[in-house]
NUSEPA-824503 format. One line per 4 residues: number of its first residue (from 1); their letters; for each residue x, y, z of N, C-alpha, C. Coordinates in pm, whole numbers. Example, Ala and Ser with C-alpha at 12.3 -4.5 7.8 and 13.67 -1.06 7.14 Angstrom:
// NUSEPA-824503
1) AS) 1319 -569 780 1230 -450 780 1320 -330 780 ~ 1285 -225 708 1367 -106 714 1290 3 787
END
This chain:
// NUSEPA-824503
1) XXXX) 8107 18981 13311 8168 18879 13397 8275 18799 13323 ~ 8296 18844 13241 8382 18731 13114 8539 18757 13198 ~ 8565 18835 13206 8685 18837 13331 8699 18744 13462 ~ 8579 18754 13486 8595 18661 13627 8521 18548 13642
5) XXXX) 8552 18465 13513 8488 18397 13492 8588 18207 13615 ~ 8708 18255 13643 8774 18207 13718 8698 18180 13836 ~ 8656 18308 13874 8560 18282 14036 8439 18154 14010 ~ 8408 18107 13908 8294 17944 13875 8407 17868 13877
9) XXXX) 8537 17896 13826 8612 17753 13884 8618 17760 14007 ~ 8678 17850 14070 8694 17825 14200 8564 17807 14309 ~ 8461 17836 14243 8340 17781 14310 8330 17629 14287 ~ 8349 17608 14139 8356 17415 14154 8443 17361 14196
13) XXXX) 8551 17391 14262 8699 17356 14293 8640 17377 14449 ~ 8581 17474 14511 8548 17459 14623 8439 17356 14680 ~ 8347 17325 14567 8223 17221 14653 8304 17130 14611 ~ 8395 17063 14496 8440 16938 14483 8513 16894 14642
17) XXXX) 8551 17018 14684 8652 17003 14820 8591 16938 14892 ~ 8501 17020 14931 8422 16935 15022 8330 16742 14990 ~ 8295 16816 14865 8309 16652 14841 8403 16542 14892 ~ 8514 16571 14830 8656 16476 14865 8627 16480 15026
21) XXXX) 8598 16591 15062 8620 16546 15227 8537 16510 15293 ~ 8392 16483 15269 8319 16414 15321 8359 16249 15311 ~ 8388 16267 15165 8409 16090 15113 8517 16025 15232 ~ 8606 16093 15283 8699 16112 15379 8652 16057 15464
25) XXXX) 8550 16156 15529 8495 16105 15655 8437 15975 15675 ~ 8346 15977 15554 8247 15851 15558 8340 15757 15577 ~ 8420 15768 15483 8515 15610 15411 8650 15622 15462 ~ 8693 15673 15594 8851 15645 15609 8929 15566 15516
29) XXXX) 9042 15663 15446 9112 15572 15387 9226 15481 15468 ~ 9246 15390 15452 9383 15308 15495 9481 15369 15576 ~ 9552 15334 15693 9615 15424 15737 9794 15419 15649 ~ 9757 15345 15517 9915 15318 15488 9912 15433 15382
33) XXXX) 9783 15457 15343 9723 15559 15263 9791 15713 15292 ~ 9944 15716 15311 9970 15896 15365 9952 15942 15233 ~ 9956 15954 15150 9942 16044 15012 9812 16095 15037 ~ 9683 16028 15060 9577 16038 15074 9550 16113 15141
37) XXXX) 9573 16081 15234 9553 16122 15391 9625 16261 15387 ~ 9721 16345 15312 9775 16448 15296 9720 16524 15239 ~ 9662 16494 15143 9535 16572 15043 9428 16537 15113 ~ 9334 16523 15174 9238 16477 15155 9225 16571 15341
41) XXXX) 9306 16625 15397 9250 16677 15549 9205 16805 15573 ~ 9197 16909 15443 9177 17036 15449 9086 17066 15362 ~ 9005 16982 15310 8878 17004 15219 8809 17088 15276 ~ 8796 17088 15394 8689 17167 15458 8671 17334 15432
45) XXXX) 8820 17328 15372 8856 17495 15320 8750 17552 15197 ~ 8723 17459 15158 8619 17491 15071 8472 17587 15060 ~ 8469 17545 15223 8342 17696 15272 8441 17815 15277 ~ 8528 17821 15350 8575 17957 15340 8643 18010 15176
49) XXXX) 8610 17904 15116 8665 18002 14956 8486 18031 14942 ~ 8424 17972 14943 8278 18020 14904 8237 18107 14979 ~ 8296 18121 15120 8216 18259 15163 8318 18382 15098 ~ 8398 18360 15089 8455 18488 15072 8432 18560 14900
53) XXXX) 8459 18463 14841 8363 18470 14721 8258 18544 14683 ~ 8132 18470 14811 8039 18546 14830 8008 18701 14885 ~ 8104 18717 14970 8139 18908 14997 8171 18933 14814 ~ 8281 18897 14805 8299 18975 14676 8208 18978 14571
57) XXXX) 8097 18866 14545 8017 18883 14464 7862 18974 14493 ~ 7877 19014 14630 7761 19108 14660 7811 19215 14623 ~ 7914 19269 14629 7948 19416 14576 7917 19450 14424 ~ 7970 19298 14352 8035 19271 14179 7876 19334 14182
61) XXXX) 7769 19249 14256 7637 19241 14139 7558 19389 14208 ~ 7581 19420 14278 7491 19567 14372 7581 19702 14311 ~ 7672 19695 14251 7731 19810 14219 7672 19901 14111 ~ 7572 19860 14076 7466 19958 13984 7330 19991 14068
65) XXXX) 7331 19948 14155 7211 19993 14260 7167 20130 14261 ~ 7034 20157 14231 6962 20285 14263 6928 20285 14439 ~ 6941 20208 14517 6886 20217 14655 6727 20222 14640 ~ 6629 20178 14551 6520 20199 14566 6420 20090 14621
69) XXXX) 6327 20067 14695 6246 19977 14765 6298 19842 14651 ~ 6215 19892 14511 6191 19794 14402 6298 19697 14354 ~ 6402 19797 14380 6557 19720 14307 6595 19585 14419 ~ 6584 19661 14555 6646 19546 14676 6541 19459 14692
73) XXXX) 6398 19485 14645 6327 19356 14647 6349 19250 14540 ~ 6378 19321 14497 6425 19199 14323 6477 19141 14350 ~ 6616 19220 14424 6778 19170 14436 6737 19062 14531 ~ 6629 19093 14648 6605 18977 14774 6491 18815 14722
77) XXXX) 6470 18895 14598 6419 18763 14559 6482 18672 14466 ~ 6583 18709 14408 6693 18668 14301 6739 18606 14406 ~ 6825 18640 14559 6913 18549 14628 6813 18446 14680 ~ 6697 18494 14702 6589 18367 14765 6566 18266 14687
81) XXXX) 6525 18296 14529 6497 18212 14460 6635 18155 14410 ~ 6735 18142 14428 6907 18090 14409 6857 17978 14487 ~ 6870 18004 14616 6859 17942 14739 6765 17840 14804 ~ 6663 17837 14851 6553 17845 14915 6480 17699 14814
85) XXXX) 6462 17659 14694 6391 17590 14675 6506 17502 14629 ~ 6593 17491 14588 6710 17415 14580 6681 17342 14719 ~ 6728 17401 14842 6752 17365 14900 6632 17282 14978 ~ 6545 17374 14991 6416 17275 15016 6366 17113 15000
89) XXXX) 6386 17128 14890 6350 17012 14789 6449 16893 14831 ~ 6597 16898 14827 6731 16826 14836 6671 16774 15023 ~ 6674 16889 15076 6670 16830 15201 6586 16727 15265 ~ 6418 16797 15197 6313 16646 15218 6374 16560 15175
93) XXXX) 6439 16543 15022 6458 16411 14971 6608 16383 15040 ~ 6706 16439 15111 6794 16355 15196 6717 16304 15311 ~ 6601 16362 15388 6523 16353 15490 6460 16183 15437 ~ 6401 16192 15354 6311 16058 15316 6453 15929 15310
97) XXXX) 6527 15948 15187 6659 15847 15191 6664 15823 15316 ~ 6726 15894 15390 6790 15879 15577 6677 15800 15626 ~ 6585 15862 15623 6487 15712 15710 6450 15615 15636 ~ 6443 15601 15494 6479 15438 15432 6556 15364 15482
101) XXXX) 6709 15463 15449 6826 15391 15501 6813 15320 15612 ~ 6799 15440 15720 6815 15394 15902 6770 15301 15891 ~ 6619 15292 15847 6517 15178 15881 6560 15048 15795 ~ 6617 15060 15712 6748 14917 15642 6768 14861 15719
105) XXXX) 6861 14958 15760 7001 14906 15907 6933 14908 16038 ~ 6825 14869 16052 6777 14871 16149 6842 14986 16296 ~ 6813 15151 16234 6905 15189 16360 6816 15272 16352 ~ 6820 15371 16471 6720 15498 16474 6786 15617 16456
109) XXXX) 6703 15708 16361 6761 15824 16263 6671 15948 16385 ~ 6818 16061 16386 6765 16126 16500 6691 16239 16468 ~ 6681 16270 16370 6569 16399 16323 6442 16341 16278 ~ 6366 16460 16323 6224 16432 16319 6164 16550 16191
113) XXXX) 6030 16550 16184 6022 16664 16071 6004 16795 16100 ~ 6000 16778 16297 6022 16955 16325 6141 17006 16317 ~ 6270 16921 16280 6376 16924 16293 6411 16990 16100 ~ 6354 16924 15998 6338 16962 15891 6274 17076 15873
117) XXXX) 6123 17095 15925 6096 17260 15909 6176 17338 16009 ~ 6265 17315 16082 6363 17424 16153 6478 17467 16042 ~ 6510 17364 16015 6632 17343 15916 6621 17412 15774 ~ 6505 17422 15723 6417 17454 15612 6418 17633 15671
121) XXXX) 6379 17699 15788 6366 17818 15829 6553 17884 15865 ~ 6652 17849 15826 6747 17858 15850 6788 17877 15989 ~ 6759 17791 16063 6749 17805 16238 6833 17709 16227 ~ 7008 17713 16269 7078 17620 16379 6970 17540 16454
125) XXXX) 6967 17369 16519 6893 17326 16533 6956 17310 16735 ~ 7054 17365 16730 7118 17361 16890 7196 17469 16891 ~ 7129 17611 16902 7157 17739 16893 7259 17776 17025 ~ 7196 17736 17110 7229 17740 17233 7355 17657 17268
129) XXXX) 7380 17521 17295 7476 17458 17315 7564 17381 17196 ~ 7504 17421 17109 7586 17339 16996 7722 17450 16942 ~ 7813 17335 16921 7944 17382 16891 7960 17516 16746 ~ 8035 17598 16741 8050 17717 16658 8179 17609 16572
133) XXXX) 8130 17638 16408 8007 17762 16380 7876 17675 16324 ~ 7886 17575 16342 7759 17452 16336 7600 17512 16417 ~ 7699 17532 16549 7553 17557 16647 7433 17451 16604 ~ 7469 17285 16583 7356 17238 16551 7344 17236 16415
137) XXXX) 7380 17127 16326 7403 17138 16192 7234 17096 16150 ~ 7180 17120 16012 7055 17115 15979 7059 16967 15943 ~ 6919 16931 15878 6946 16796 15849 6972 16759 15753 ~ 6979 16847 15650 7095 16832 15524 7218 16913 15556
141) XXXX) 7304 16825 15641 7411 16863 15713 7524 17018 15642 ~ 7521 17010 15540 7608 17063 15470 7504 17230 15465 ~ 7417 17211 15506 7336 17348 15517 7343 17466 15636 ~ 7450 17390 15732 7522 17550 15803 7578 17630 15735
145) XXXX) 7620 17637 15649 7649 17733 15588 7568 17822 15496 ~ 7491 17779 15473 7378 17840 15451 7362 17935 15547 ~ 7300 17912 15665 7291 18017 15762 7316 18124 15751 ~ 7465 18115 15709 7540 18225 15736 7536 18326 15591
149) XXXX) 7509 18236 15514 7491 18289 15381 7387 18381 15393 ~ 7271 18365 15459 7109 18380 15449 7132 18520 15531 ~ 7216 18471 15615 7211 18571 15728 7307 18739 15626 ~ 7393 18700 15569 7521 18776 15503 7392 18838 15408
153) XXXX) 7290 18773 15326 7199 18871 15223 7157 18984 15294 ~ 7081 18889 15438 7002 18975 15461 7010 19145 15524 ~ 7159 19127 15564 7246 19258 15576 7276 19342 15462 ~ 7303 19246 15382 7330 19327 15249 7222 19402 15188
157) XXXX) 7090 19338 15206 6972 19417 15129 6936 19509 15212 ~ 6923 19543 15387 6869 19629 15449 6997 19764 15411 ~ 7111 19690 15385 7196 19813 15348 7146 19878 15161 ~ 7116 19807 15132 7118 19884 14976 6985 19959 14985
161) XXXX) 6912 19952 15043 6760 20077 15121 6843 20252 15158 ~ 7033 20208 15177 7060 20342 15239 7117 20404 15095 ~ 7125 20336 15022 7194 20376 14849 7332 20435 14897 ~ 7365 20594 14867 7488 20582 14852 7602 20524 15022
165) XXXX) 7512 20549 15084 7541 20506 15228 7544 20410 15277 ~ 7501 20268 15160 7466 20175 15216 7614 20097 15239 ~ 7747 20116 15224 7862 20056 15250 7888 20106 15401 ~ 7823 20234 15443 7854 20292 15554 7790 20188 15670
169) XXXX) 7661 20160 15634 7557 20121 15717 7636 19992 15737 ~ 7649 19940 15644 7713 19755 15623 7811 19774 15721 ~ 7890 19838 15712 8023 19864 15833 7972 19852 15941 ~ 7916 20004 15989 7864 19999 16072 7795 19837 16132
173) XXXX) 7762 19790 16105 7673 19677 16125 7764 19593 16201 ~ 7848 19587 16019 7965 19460 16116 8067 19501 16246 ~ 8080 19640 16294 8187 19672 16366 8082 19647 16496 ~ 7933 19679 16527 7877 19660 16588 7816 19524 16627
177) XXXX) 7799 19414 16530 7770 19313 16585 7918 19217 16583 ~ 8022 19235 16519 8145 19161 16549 8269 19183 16617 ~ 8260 19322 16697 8359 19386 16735 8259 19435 16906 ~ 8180 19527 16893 8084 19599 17013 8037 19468 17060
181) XXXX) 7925 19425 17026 7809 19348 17075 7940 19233 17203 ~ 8054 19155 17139 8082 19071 17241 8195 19169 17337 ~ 8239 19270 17275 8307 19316 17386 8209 19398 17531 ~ 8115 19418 17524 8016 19474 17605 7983 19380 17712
185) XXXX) 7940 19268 17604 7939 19134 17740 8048 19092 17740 ~ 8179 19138 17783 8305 19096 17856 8320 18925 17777 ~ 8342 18950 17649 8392 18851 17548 8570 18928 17539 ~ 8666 18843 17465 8747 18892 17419 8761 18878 17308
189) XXXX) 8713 18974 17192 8718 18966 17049 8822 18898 16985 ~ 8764 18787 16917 8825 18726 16793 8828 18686 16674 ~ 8913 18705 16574 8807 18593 16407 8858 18483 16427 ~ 8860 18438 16525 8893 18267 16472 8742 18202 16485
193) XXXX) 8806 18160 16366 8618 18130 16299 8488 18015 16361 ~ 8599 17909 16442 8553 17826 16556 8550 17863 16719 ~ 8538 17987 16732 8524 18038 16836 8398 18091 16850 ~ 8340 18053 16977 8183 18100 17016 8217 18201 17173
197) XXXX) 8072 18272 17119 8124 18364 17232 8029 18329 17378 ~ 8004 18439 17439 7841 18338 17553 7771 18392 17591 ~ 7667 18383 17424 7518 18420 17374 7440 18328 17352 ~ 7343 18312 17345 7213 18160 17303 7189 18279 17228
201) XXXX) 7052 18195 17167 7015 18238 17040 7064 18258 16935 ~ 7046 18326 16825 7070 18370 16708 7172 18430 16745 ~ 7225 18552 16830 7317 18602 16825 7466 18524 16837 ~ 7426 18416 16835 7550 18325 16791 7565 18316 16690
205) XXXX) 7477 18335 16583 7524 18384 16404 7549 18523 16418 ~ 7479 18566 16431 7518 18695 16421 7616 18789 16477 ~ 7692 18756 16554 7847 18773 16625 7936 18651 16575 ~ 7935 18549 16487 7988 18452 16474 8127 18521 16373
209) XXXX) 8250 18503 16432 8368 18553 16378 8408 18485 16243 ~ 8316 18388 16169 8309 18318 16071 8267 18468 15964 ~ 8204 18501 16018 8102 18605 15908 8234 18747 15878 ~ 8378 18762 15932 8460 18764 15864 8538 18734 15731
213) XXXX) 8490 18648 15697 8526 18634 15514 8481 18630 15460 ~ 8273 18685 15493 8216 18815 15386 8274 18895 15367 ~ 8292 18976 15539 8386 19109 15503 8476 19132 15467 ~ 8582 19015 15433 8660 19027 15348 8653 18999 15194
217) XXXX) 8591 18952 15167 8509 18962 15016 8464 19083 14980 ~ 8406 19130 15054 8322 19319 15045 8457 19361 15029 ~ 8564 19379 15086 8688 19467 15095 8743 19458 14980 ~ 8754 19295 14925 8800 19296 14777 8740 19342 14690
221) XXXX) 8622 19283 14644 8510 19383 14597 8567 19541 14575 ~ 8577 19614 14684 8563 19756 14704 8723 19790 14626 ~ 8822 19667 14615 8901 19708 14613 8925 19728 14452 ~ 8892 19656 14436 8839 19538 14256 8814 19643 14151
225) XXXX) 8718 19769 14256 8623 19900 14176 8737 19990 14212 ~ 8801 19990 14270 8916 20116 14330 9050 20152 14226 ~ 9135 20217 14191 9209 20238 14099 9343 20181 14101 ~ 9300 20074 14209 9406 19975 14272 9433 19859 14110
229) XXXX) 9559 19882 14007 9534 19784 13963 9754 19772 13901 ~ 9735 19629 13859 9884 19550 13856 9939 19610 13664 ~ 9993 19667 13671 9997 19719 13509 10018 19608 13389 ~ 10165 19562 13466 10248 19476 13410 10141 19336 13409
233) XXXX) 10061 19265 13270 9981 19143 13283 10121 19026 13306 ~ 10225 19046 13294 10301 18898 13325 10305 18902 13456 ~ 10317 19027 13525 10332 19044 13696 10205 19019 13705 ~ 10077 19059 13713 9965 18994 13753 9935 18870 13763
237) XXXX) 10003 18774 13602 9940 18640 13645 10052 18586 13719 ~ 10115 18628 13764 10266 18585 13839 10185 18567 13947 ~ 10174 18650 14040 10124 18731 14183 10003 18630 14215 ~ 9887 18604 14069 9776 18499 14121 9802 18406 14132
241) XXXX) 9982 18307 14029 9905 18223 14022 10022 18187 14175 ~ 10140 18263 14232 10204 18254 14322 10110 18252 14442 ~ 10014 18288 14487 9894 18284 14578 9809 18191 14578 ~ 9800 18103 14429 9719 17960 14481 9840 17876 14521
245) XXXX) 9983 17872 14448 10024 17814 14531 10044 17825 14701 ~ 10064 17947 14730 10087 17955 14863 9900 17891 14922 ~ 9794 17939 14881 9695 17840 14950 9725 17699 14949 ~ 9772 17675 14862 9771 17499 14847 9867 17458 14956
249) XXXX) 9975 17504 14987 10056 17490 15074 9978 17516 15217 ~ 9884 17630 15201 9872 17672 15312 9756 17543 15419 ~ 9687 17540 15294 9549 17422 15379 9607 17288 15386 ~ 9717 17245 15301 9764 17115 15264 9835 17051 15435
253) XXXX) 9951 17167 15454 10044 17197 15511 9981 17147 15662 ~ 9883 17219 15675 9787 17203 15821 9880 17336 15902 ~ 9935 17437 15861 9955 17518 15973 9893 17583 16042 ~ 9792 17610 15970 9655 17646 16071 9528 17591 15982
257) XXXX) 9491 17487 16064 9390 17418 15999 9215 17450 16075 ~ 9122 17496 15997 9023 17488 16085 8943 17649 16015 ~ 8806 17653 16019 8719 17768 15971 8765 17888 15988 ~ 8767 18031 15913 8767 18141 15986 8892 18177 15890
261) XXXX) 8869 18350 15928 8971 18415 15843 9114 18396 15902 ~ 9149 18361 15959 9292 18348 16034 9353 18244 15992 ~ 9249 18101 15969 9275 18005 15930 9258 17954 15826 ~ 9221 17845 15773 9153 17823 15624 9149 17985 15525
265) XXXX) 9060 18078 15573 9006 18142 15480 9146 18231 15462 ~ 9268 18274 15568 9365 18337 15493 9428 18351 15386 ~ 9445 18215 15348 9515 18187 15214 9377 18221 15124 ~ 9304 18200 15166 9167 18162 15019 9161 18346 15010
269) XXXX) 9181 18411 15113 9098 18558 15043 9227 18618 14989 ~ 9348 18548 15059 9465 18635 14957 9474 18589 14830 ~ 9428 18464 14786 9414 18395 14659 9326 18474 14574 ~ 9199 18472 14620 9088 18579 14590 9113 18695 14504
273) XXXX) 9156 18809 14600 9236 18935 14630 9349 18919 14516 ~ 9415 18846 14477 9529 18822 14391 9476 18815 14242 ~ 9419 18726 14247 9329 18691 14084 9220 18783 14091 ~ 9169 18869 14171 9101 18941 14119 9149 19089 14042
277) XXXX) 9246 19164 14124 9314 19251 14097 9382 19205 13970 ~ 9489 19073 13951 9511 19081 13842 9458 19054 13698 ~ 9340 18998 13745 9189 19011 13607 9140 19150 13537 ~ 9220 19234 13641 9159 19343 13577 9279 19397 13469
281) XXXX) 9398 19350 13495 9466 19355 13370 9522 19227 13271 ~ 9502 19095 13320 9497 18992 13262 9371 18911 13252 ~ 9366 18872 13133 9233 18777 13137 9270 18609 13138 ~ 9195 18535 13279 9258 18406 13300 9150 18315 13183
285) XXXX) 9200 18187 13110 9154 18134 13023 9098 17999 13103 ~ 8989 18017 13134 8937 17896 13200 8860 17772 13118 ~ 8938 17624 13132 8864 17544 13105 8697 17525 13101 ~ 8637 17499 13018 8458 17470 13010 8454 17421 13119
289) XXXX) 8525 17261 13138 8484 17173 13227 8458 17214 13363 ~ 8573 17311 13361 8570 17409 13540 8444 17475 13530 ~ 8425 17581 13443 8354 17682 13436 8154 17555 13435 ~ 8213 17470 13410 8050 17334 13390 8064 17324 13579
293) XXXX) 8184 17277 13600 8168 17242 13773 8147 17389 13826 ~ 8194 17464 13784 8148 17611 13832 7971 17636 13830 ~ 7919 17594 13772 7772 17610 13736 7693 17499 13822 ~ 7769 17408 13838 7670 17297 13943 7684 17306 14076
297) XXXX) 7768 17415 14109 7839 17368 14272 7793 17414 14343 ~ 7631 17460 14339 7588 17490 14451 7504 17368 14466 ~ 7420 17269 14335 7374 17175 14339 7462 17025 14412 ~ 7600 17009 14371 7718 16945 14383 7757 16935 14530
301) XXXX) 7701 17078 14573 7748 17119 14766 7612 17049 14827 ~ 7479 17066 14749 7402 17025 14853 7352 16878 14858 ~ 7387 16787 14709 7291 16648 14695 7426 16542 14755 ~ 7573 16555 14726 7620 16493 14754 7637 16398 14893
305) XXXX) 7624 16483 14970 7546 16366 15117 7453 16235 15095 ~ 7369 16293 14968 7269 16184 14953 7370 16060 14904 ~ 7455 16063 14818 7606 15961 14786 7631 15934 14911 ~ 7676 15995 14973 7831 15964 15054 7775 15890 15194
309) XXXX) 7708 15981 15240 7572 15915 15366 7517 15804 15365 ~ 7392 15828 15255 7320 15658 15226 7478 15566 15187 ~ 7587 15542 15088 7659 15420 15057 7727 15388 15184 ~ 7788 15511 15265 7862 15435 15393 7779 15371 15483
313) XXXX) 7643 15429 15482 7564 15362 15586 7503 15214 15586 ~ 7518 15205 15411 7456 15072 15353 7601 14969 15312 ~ 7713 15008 15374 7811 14968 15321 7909 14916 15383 ~ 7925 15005 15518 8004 14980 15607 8010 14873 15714
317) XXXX) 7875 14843 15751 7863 14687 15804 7806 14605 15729 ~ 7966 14563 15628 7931 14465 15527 8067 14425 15484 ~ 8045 14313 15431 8219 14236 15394 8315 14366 15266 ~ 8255 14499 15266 8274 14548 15179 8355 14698 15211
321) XXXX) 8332 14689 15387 8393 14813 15434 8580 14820 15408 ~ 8596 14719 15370 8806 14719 15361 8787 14803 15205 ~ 8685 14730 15104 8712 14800 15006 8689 14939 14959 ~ 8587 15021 15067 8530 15141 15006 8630 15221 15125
325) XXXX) 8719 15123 15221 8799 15250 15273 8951 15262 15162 ~ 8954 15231 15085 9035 15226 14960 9026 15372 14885 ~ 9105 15444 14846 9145 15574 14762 9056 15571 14671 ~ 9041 15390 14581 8960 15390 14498 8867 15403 14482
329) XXXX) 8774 15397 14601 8610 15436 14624 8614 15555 14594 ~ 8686 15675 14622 8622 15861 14613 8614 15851 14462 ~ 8677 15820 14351 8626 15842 14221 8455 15801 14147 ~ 8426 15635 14206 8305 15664 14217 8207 15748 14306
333) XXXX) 8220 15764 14425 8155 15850 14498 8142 16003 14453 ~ 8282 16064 14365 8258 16195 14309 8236 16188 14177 ~ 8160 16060 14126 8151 16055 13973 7968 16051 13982 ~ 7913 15961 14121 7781 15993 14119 7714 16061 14191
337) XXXX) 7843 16154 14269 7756 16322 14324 7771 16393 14209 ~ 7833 16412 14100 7864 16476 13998 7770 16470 13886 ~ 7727 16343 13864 7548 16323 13797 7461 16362 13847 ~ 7454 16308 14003 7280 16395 14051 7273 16511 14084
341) XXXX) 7429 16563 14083 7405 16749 14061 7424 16777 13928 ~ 7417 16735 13824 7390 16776 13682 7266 16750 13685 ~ 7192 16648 13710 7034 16677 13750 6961 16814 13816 ~ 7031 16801 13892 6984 16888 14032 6988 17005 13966
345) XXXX) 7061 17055 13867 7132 17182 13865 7021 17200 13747 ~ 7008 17087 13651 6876 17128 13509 6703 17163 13601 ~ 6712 17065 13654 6561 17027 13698 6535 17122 13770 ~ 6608 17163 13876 6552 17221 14033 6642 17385 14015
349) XXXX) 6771 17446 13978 6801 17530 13978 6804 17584 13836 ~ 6804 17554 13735 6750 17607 13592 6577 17593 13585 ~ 6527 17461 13619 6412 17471 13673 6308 17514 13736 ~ 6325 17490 13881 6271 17503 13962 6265 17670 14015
353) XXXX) 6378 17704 14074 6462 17783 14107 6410 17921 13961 ~ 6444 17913 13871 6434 18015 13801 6243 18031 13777 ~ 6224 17968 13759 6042 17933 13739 6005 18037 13878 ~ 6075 17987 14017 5999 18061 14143 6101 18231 14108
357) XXXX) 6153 18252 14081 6222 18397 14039 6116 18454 13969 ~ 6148 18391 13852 6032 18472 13689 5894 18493 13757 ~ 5840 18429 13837 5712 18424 13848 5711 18550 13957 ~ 5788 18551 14067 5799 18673 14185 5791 18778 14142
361) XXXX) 5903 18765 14026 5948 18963 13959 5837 18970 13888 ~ 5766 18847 13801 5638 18895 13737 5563 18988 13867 ~ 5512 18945 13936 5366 18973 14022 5453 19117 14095 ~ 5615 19141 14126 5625 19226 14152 5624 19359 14069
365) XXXX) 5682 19330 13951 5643 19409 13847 5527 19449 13804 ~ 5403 19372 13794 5289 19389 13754 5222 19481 13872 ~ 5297 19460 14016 5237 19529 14102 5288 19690 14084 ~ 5394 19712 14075 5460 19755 14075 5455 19904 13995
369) XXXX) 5409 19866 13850 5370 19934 13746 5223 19974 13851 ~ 5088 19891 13809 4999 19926 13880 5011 20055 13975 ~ 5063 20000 14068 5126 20153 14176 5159 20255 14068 ~ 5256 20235 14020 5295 20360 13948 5152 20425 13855
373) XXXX) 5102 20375 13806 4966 20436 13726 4880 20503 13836 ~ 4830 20446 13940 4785 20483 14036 4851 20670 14097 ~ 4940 20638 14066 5032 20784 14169 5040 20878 14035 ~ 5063 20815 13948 5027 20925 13754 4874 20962 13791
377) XXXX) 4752 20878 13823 4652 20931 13809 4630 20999 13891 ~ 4673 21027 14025 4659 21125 14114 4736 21233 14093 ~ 4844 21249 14059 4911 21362 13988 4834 21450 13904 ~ 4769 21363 13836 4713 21452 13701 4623 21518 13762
381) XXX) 4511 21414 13826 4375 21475 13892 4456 21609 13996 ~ 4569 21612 14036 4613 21717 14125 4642 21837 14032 ~ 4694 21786 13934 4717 21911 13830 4585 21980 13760
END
């Protein structure tokens, strides 16, 4: 990975985004504030660099795959244990804060704790009428995307069961649930990534035209391994670093502002696509500090609400709201989401998180072997 070691900046460069743009929301800055207000409206681009990311990093890490039961259970407990108790944990404890808070401010907080074990089961909490690609955000708000994440493994592992076929199957999948499934019910196919089609249930993730900049991650990926490569290293880092500028322009700009590969994620997967191809003949020299925010930003994506949420709520009806809608508030606000995900990231995902891994592959391994002695001793007794 020492090559692409760029893709952890741009993973901490993507949750910081969203950071900045929550702080946004909470804390309107000033309306004299245009500098601000110019940077600060396309943070949201930040999921679509992480999903697409994420296509490309299912290929990076499955490309030694045997297709065997044992390997894709590993692989399904490695993304579970990433995931799943991180997130767990963050969400009770935004769940507990939020009703401290509410109950401060004397206001009533609208989730309940069936609303947390829904949220906890990766279930949209308004499947049905809630707006795409939210459908009902969880109650650690920033956890729709998750969904889609959860949902993107779980395709990926029923495909690596087909081994060398399993890119076939993955296709297949997506041409059938993002292309067939809404044209059948007289939808008119689209990727714009805030477009819902008219399904209830789950199949509103699962036709959700968002789940386009996996598949474009998989494509880079595929492309990354292909004999597709830039000879000339001054033309390579030319080409990448000419493609973050054009993203920066592109989300800054607002020409098409809003989720989905058409929008936001265009610039991010040609950015992608650019620095990846040319990594394979240039090596980019990435700052620690990035490659440190690269390592927290999945912790960084999920505690920061607990900042930004509880201070506006405890803040804003108070002689204090002129000052935290000030530019100057987001530096503290991203200086102490930036500590309790250096927490978050020792305790609960070096922690927590790796402890529930080690312990899975133990008992699967131990099982595992077992079986295997078992099927040696029947062999022999057959011989």
């Amino acid at each position: 990975m020492k090559k692409l070691t760029f893709l952890q900046a741009f993973r901490g460069i993507a949750a910081l985004m969203v950071v900045i743009l929550h702080s946004r929301i909470n804390y309107p800055t000033n309306e004299s504030s245009l500098i601000s207000n110019w940077l600060f409206n396309a943070n949201g681009s930040g999921v679509d660099l992480f999903f697409v990311i994420s296509g490309f990093i299912m290929v990076y890490t499955t490309r030694n795959t045997d297709g065997t039961f044992l390997y894709t259970t590993k692989f399904a407990v490695k993304r579970f244990a990433r995931i799943v108790p991180v997130y767990l944990v963050v969400s009770i404890i935004f769940y507990i804060v939020m009703l401290i808070t509410y109950g401060y401010i004397n206001a009533d907080y609208k989730f309940g704790w069936n609303d947390v074990v829904k949220s906890l089961m990766f279930i949209p909490l308004d499947l049905n009428n809630g707006n795409a690609p939210f459908f009902g955000s969880p109650v650690l708000h920033v956890g729709w995307s998750l969904n889609y994440e959860l949902y993107f493994y779980l395709i990926i592992c029923i495909s690596l069961l087909f081994k060398k076929f399993r890119w076939v199957v993955f296709s297949s999948w997506i041409a059938f649930s993002l292309l067939f499934l809404p044209y059948i019910f007289g939808n008119d196919v689209t990727l714009i990534g805030f477009q819902r089609y008219n399904f209830s249930s789950y199949l509103n993730i699962i036709t959700s035209p968002l789940i386009w900049e996996f598949v474009a991650g998989v494509v880079i990926g595929w492309l990354y391994f292909s004999p597709l490569q830039i000879h000339n290293p001054l033309v390579a880092r030319s080409i990448a670093w000419i493609s973050a500028a054009f993203a920066f322009w592109w989300i800054v700009s607002g020409v098409h502002s809003g989720v989905g590969v058409t929008h936001w994620g265009f610039p991010m997967v040609i950015m992608v696509f650019c620095f990846v191809i040319a990594s394979k003949t240039y090596e980019f020299t990435v700052p620690k500090w990035l490659i440190w925010l690269g390592d927290i930003s999945f912790s960084l994506y999920l505690v920061h609400p607990i900042v930004t949420d509880t201070a506006s709520l405890l803040l804003w009806d108070t002689p204090a709201r002129v000052a935290i809608q000030d530019p100057s508030f987001l530096p503290l606000m991203v200086a102490l989401s930036l500590a309790i995900a250096s927490l978050s990231h020792h305790y609960l995902e070096k922690g927590l998180s790796n402890k529930v891994r080690d312990v899975i592959l133990k008992k699967i391994e131990f099982f595992s072997s077992k079986n295997k002695k078992h099927k040696d001793k029947e062999t022999d007794n057959v011989k």
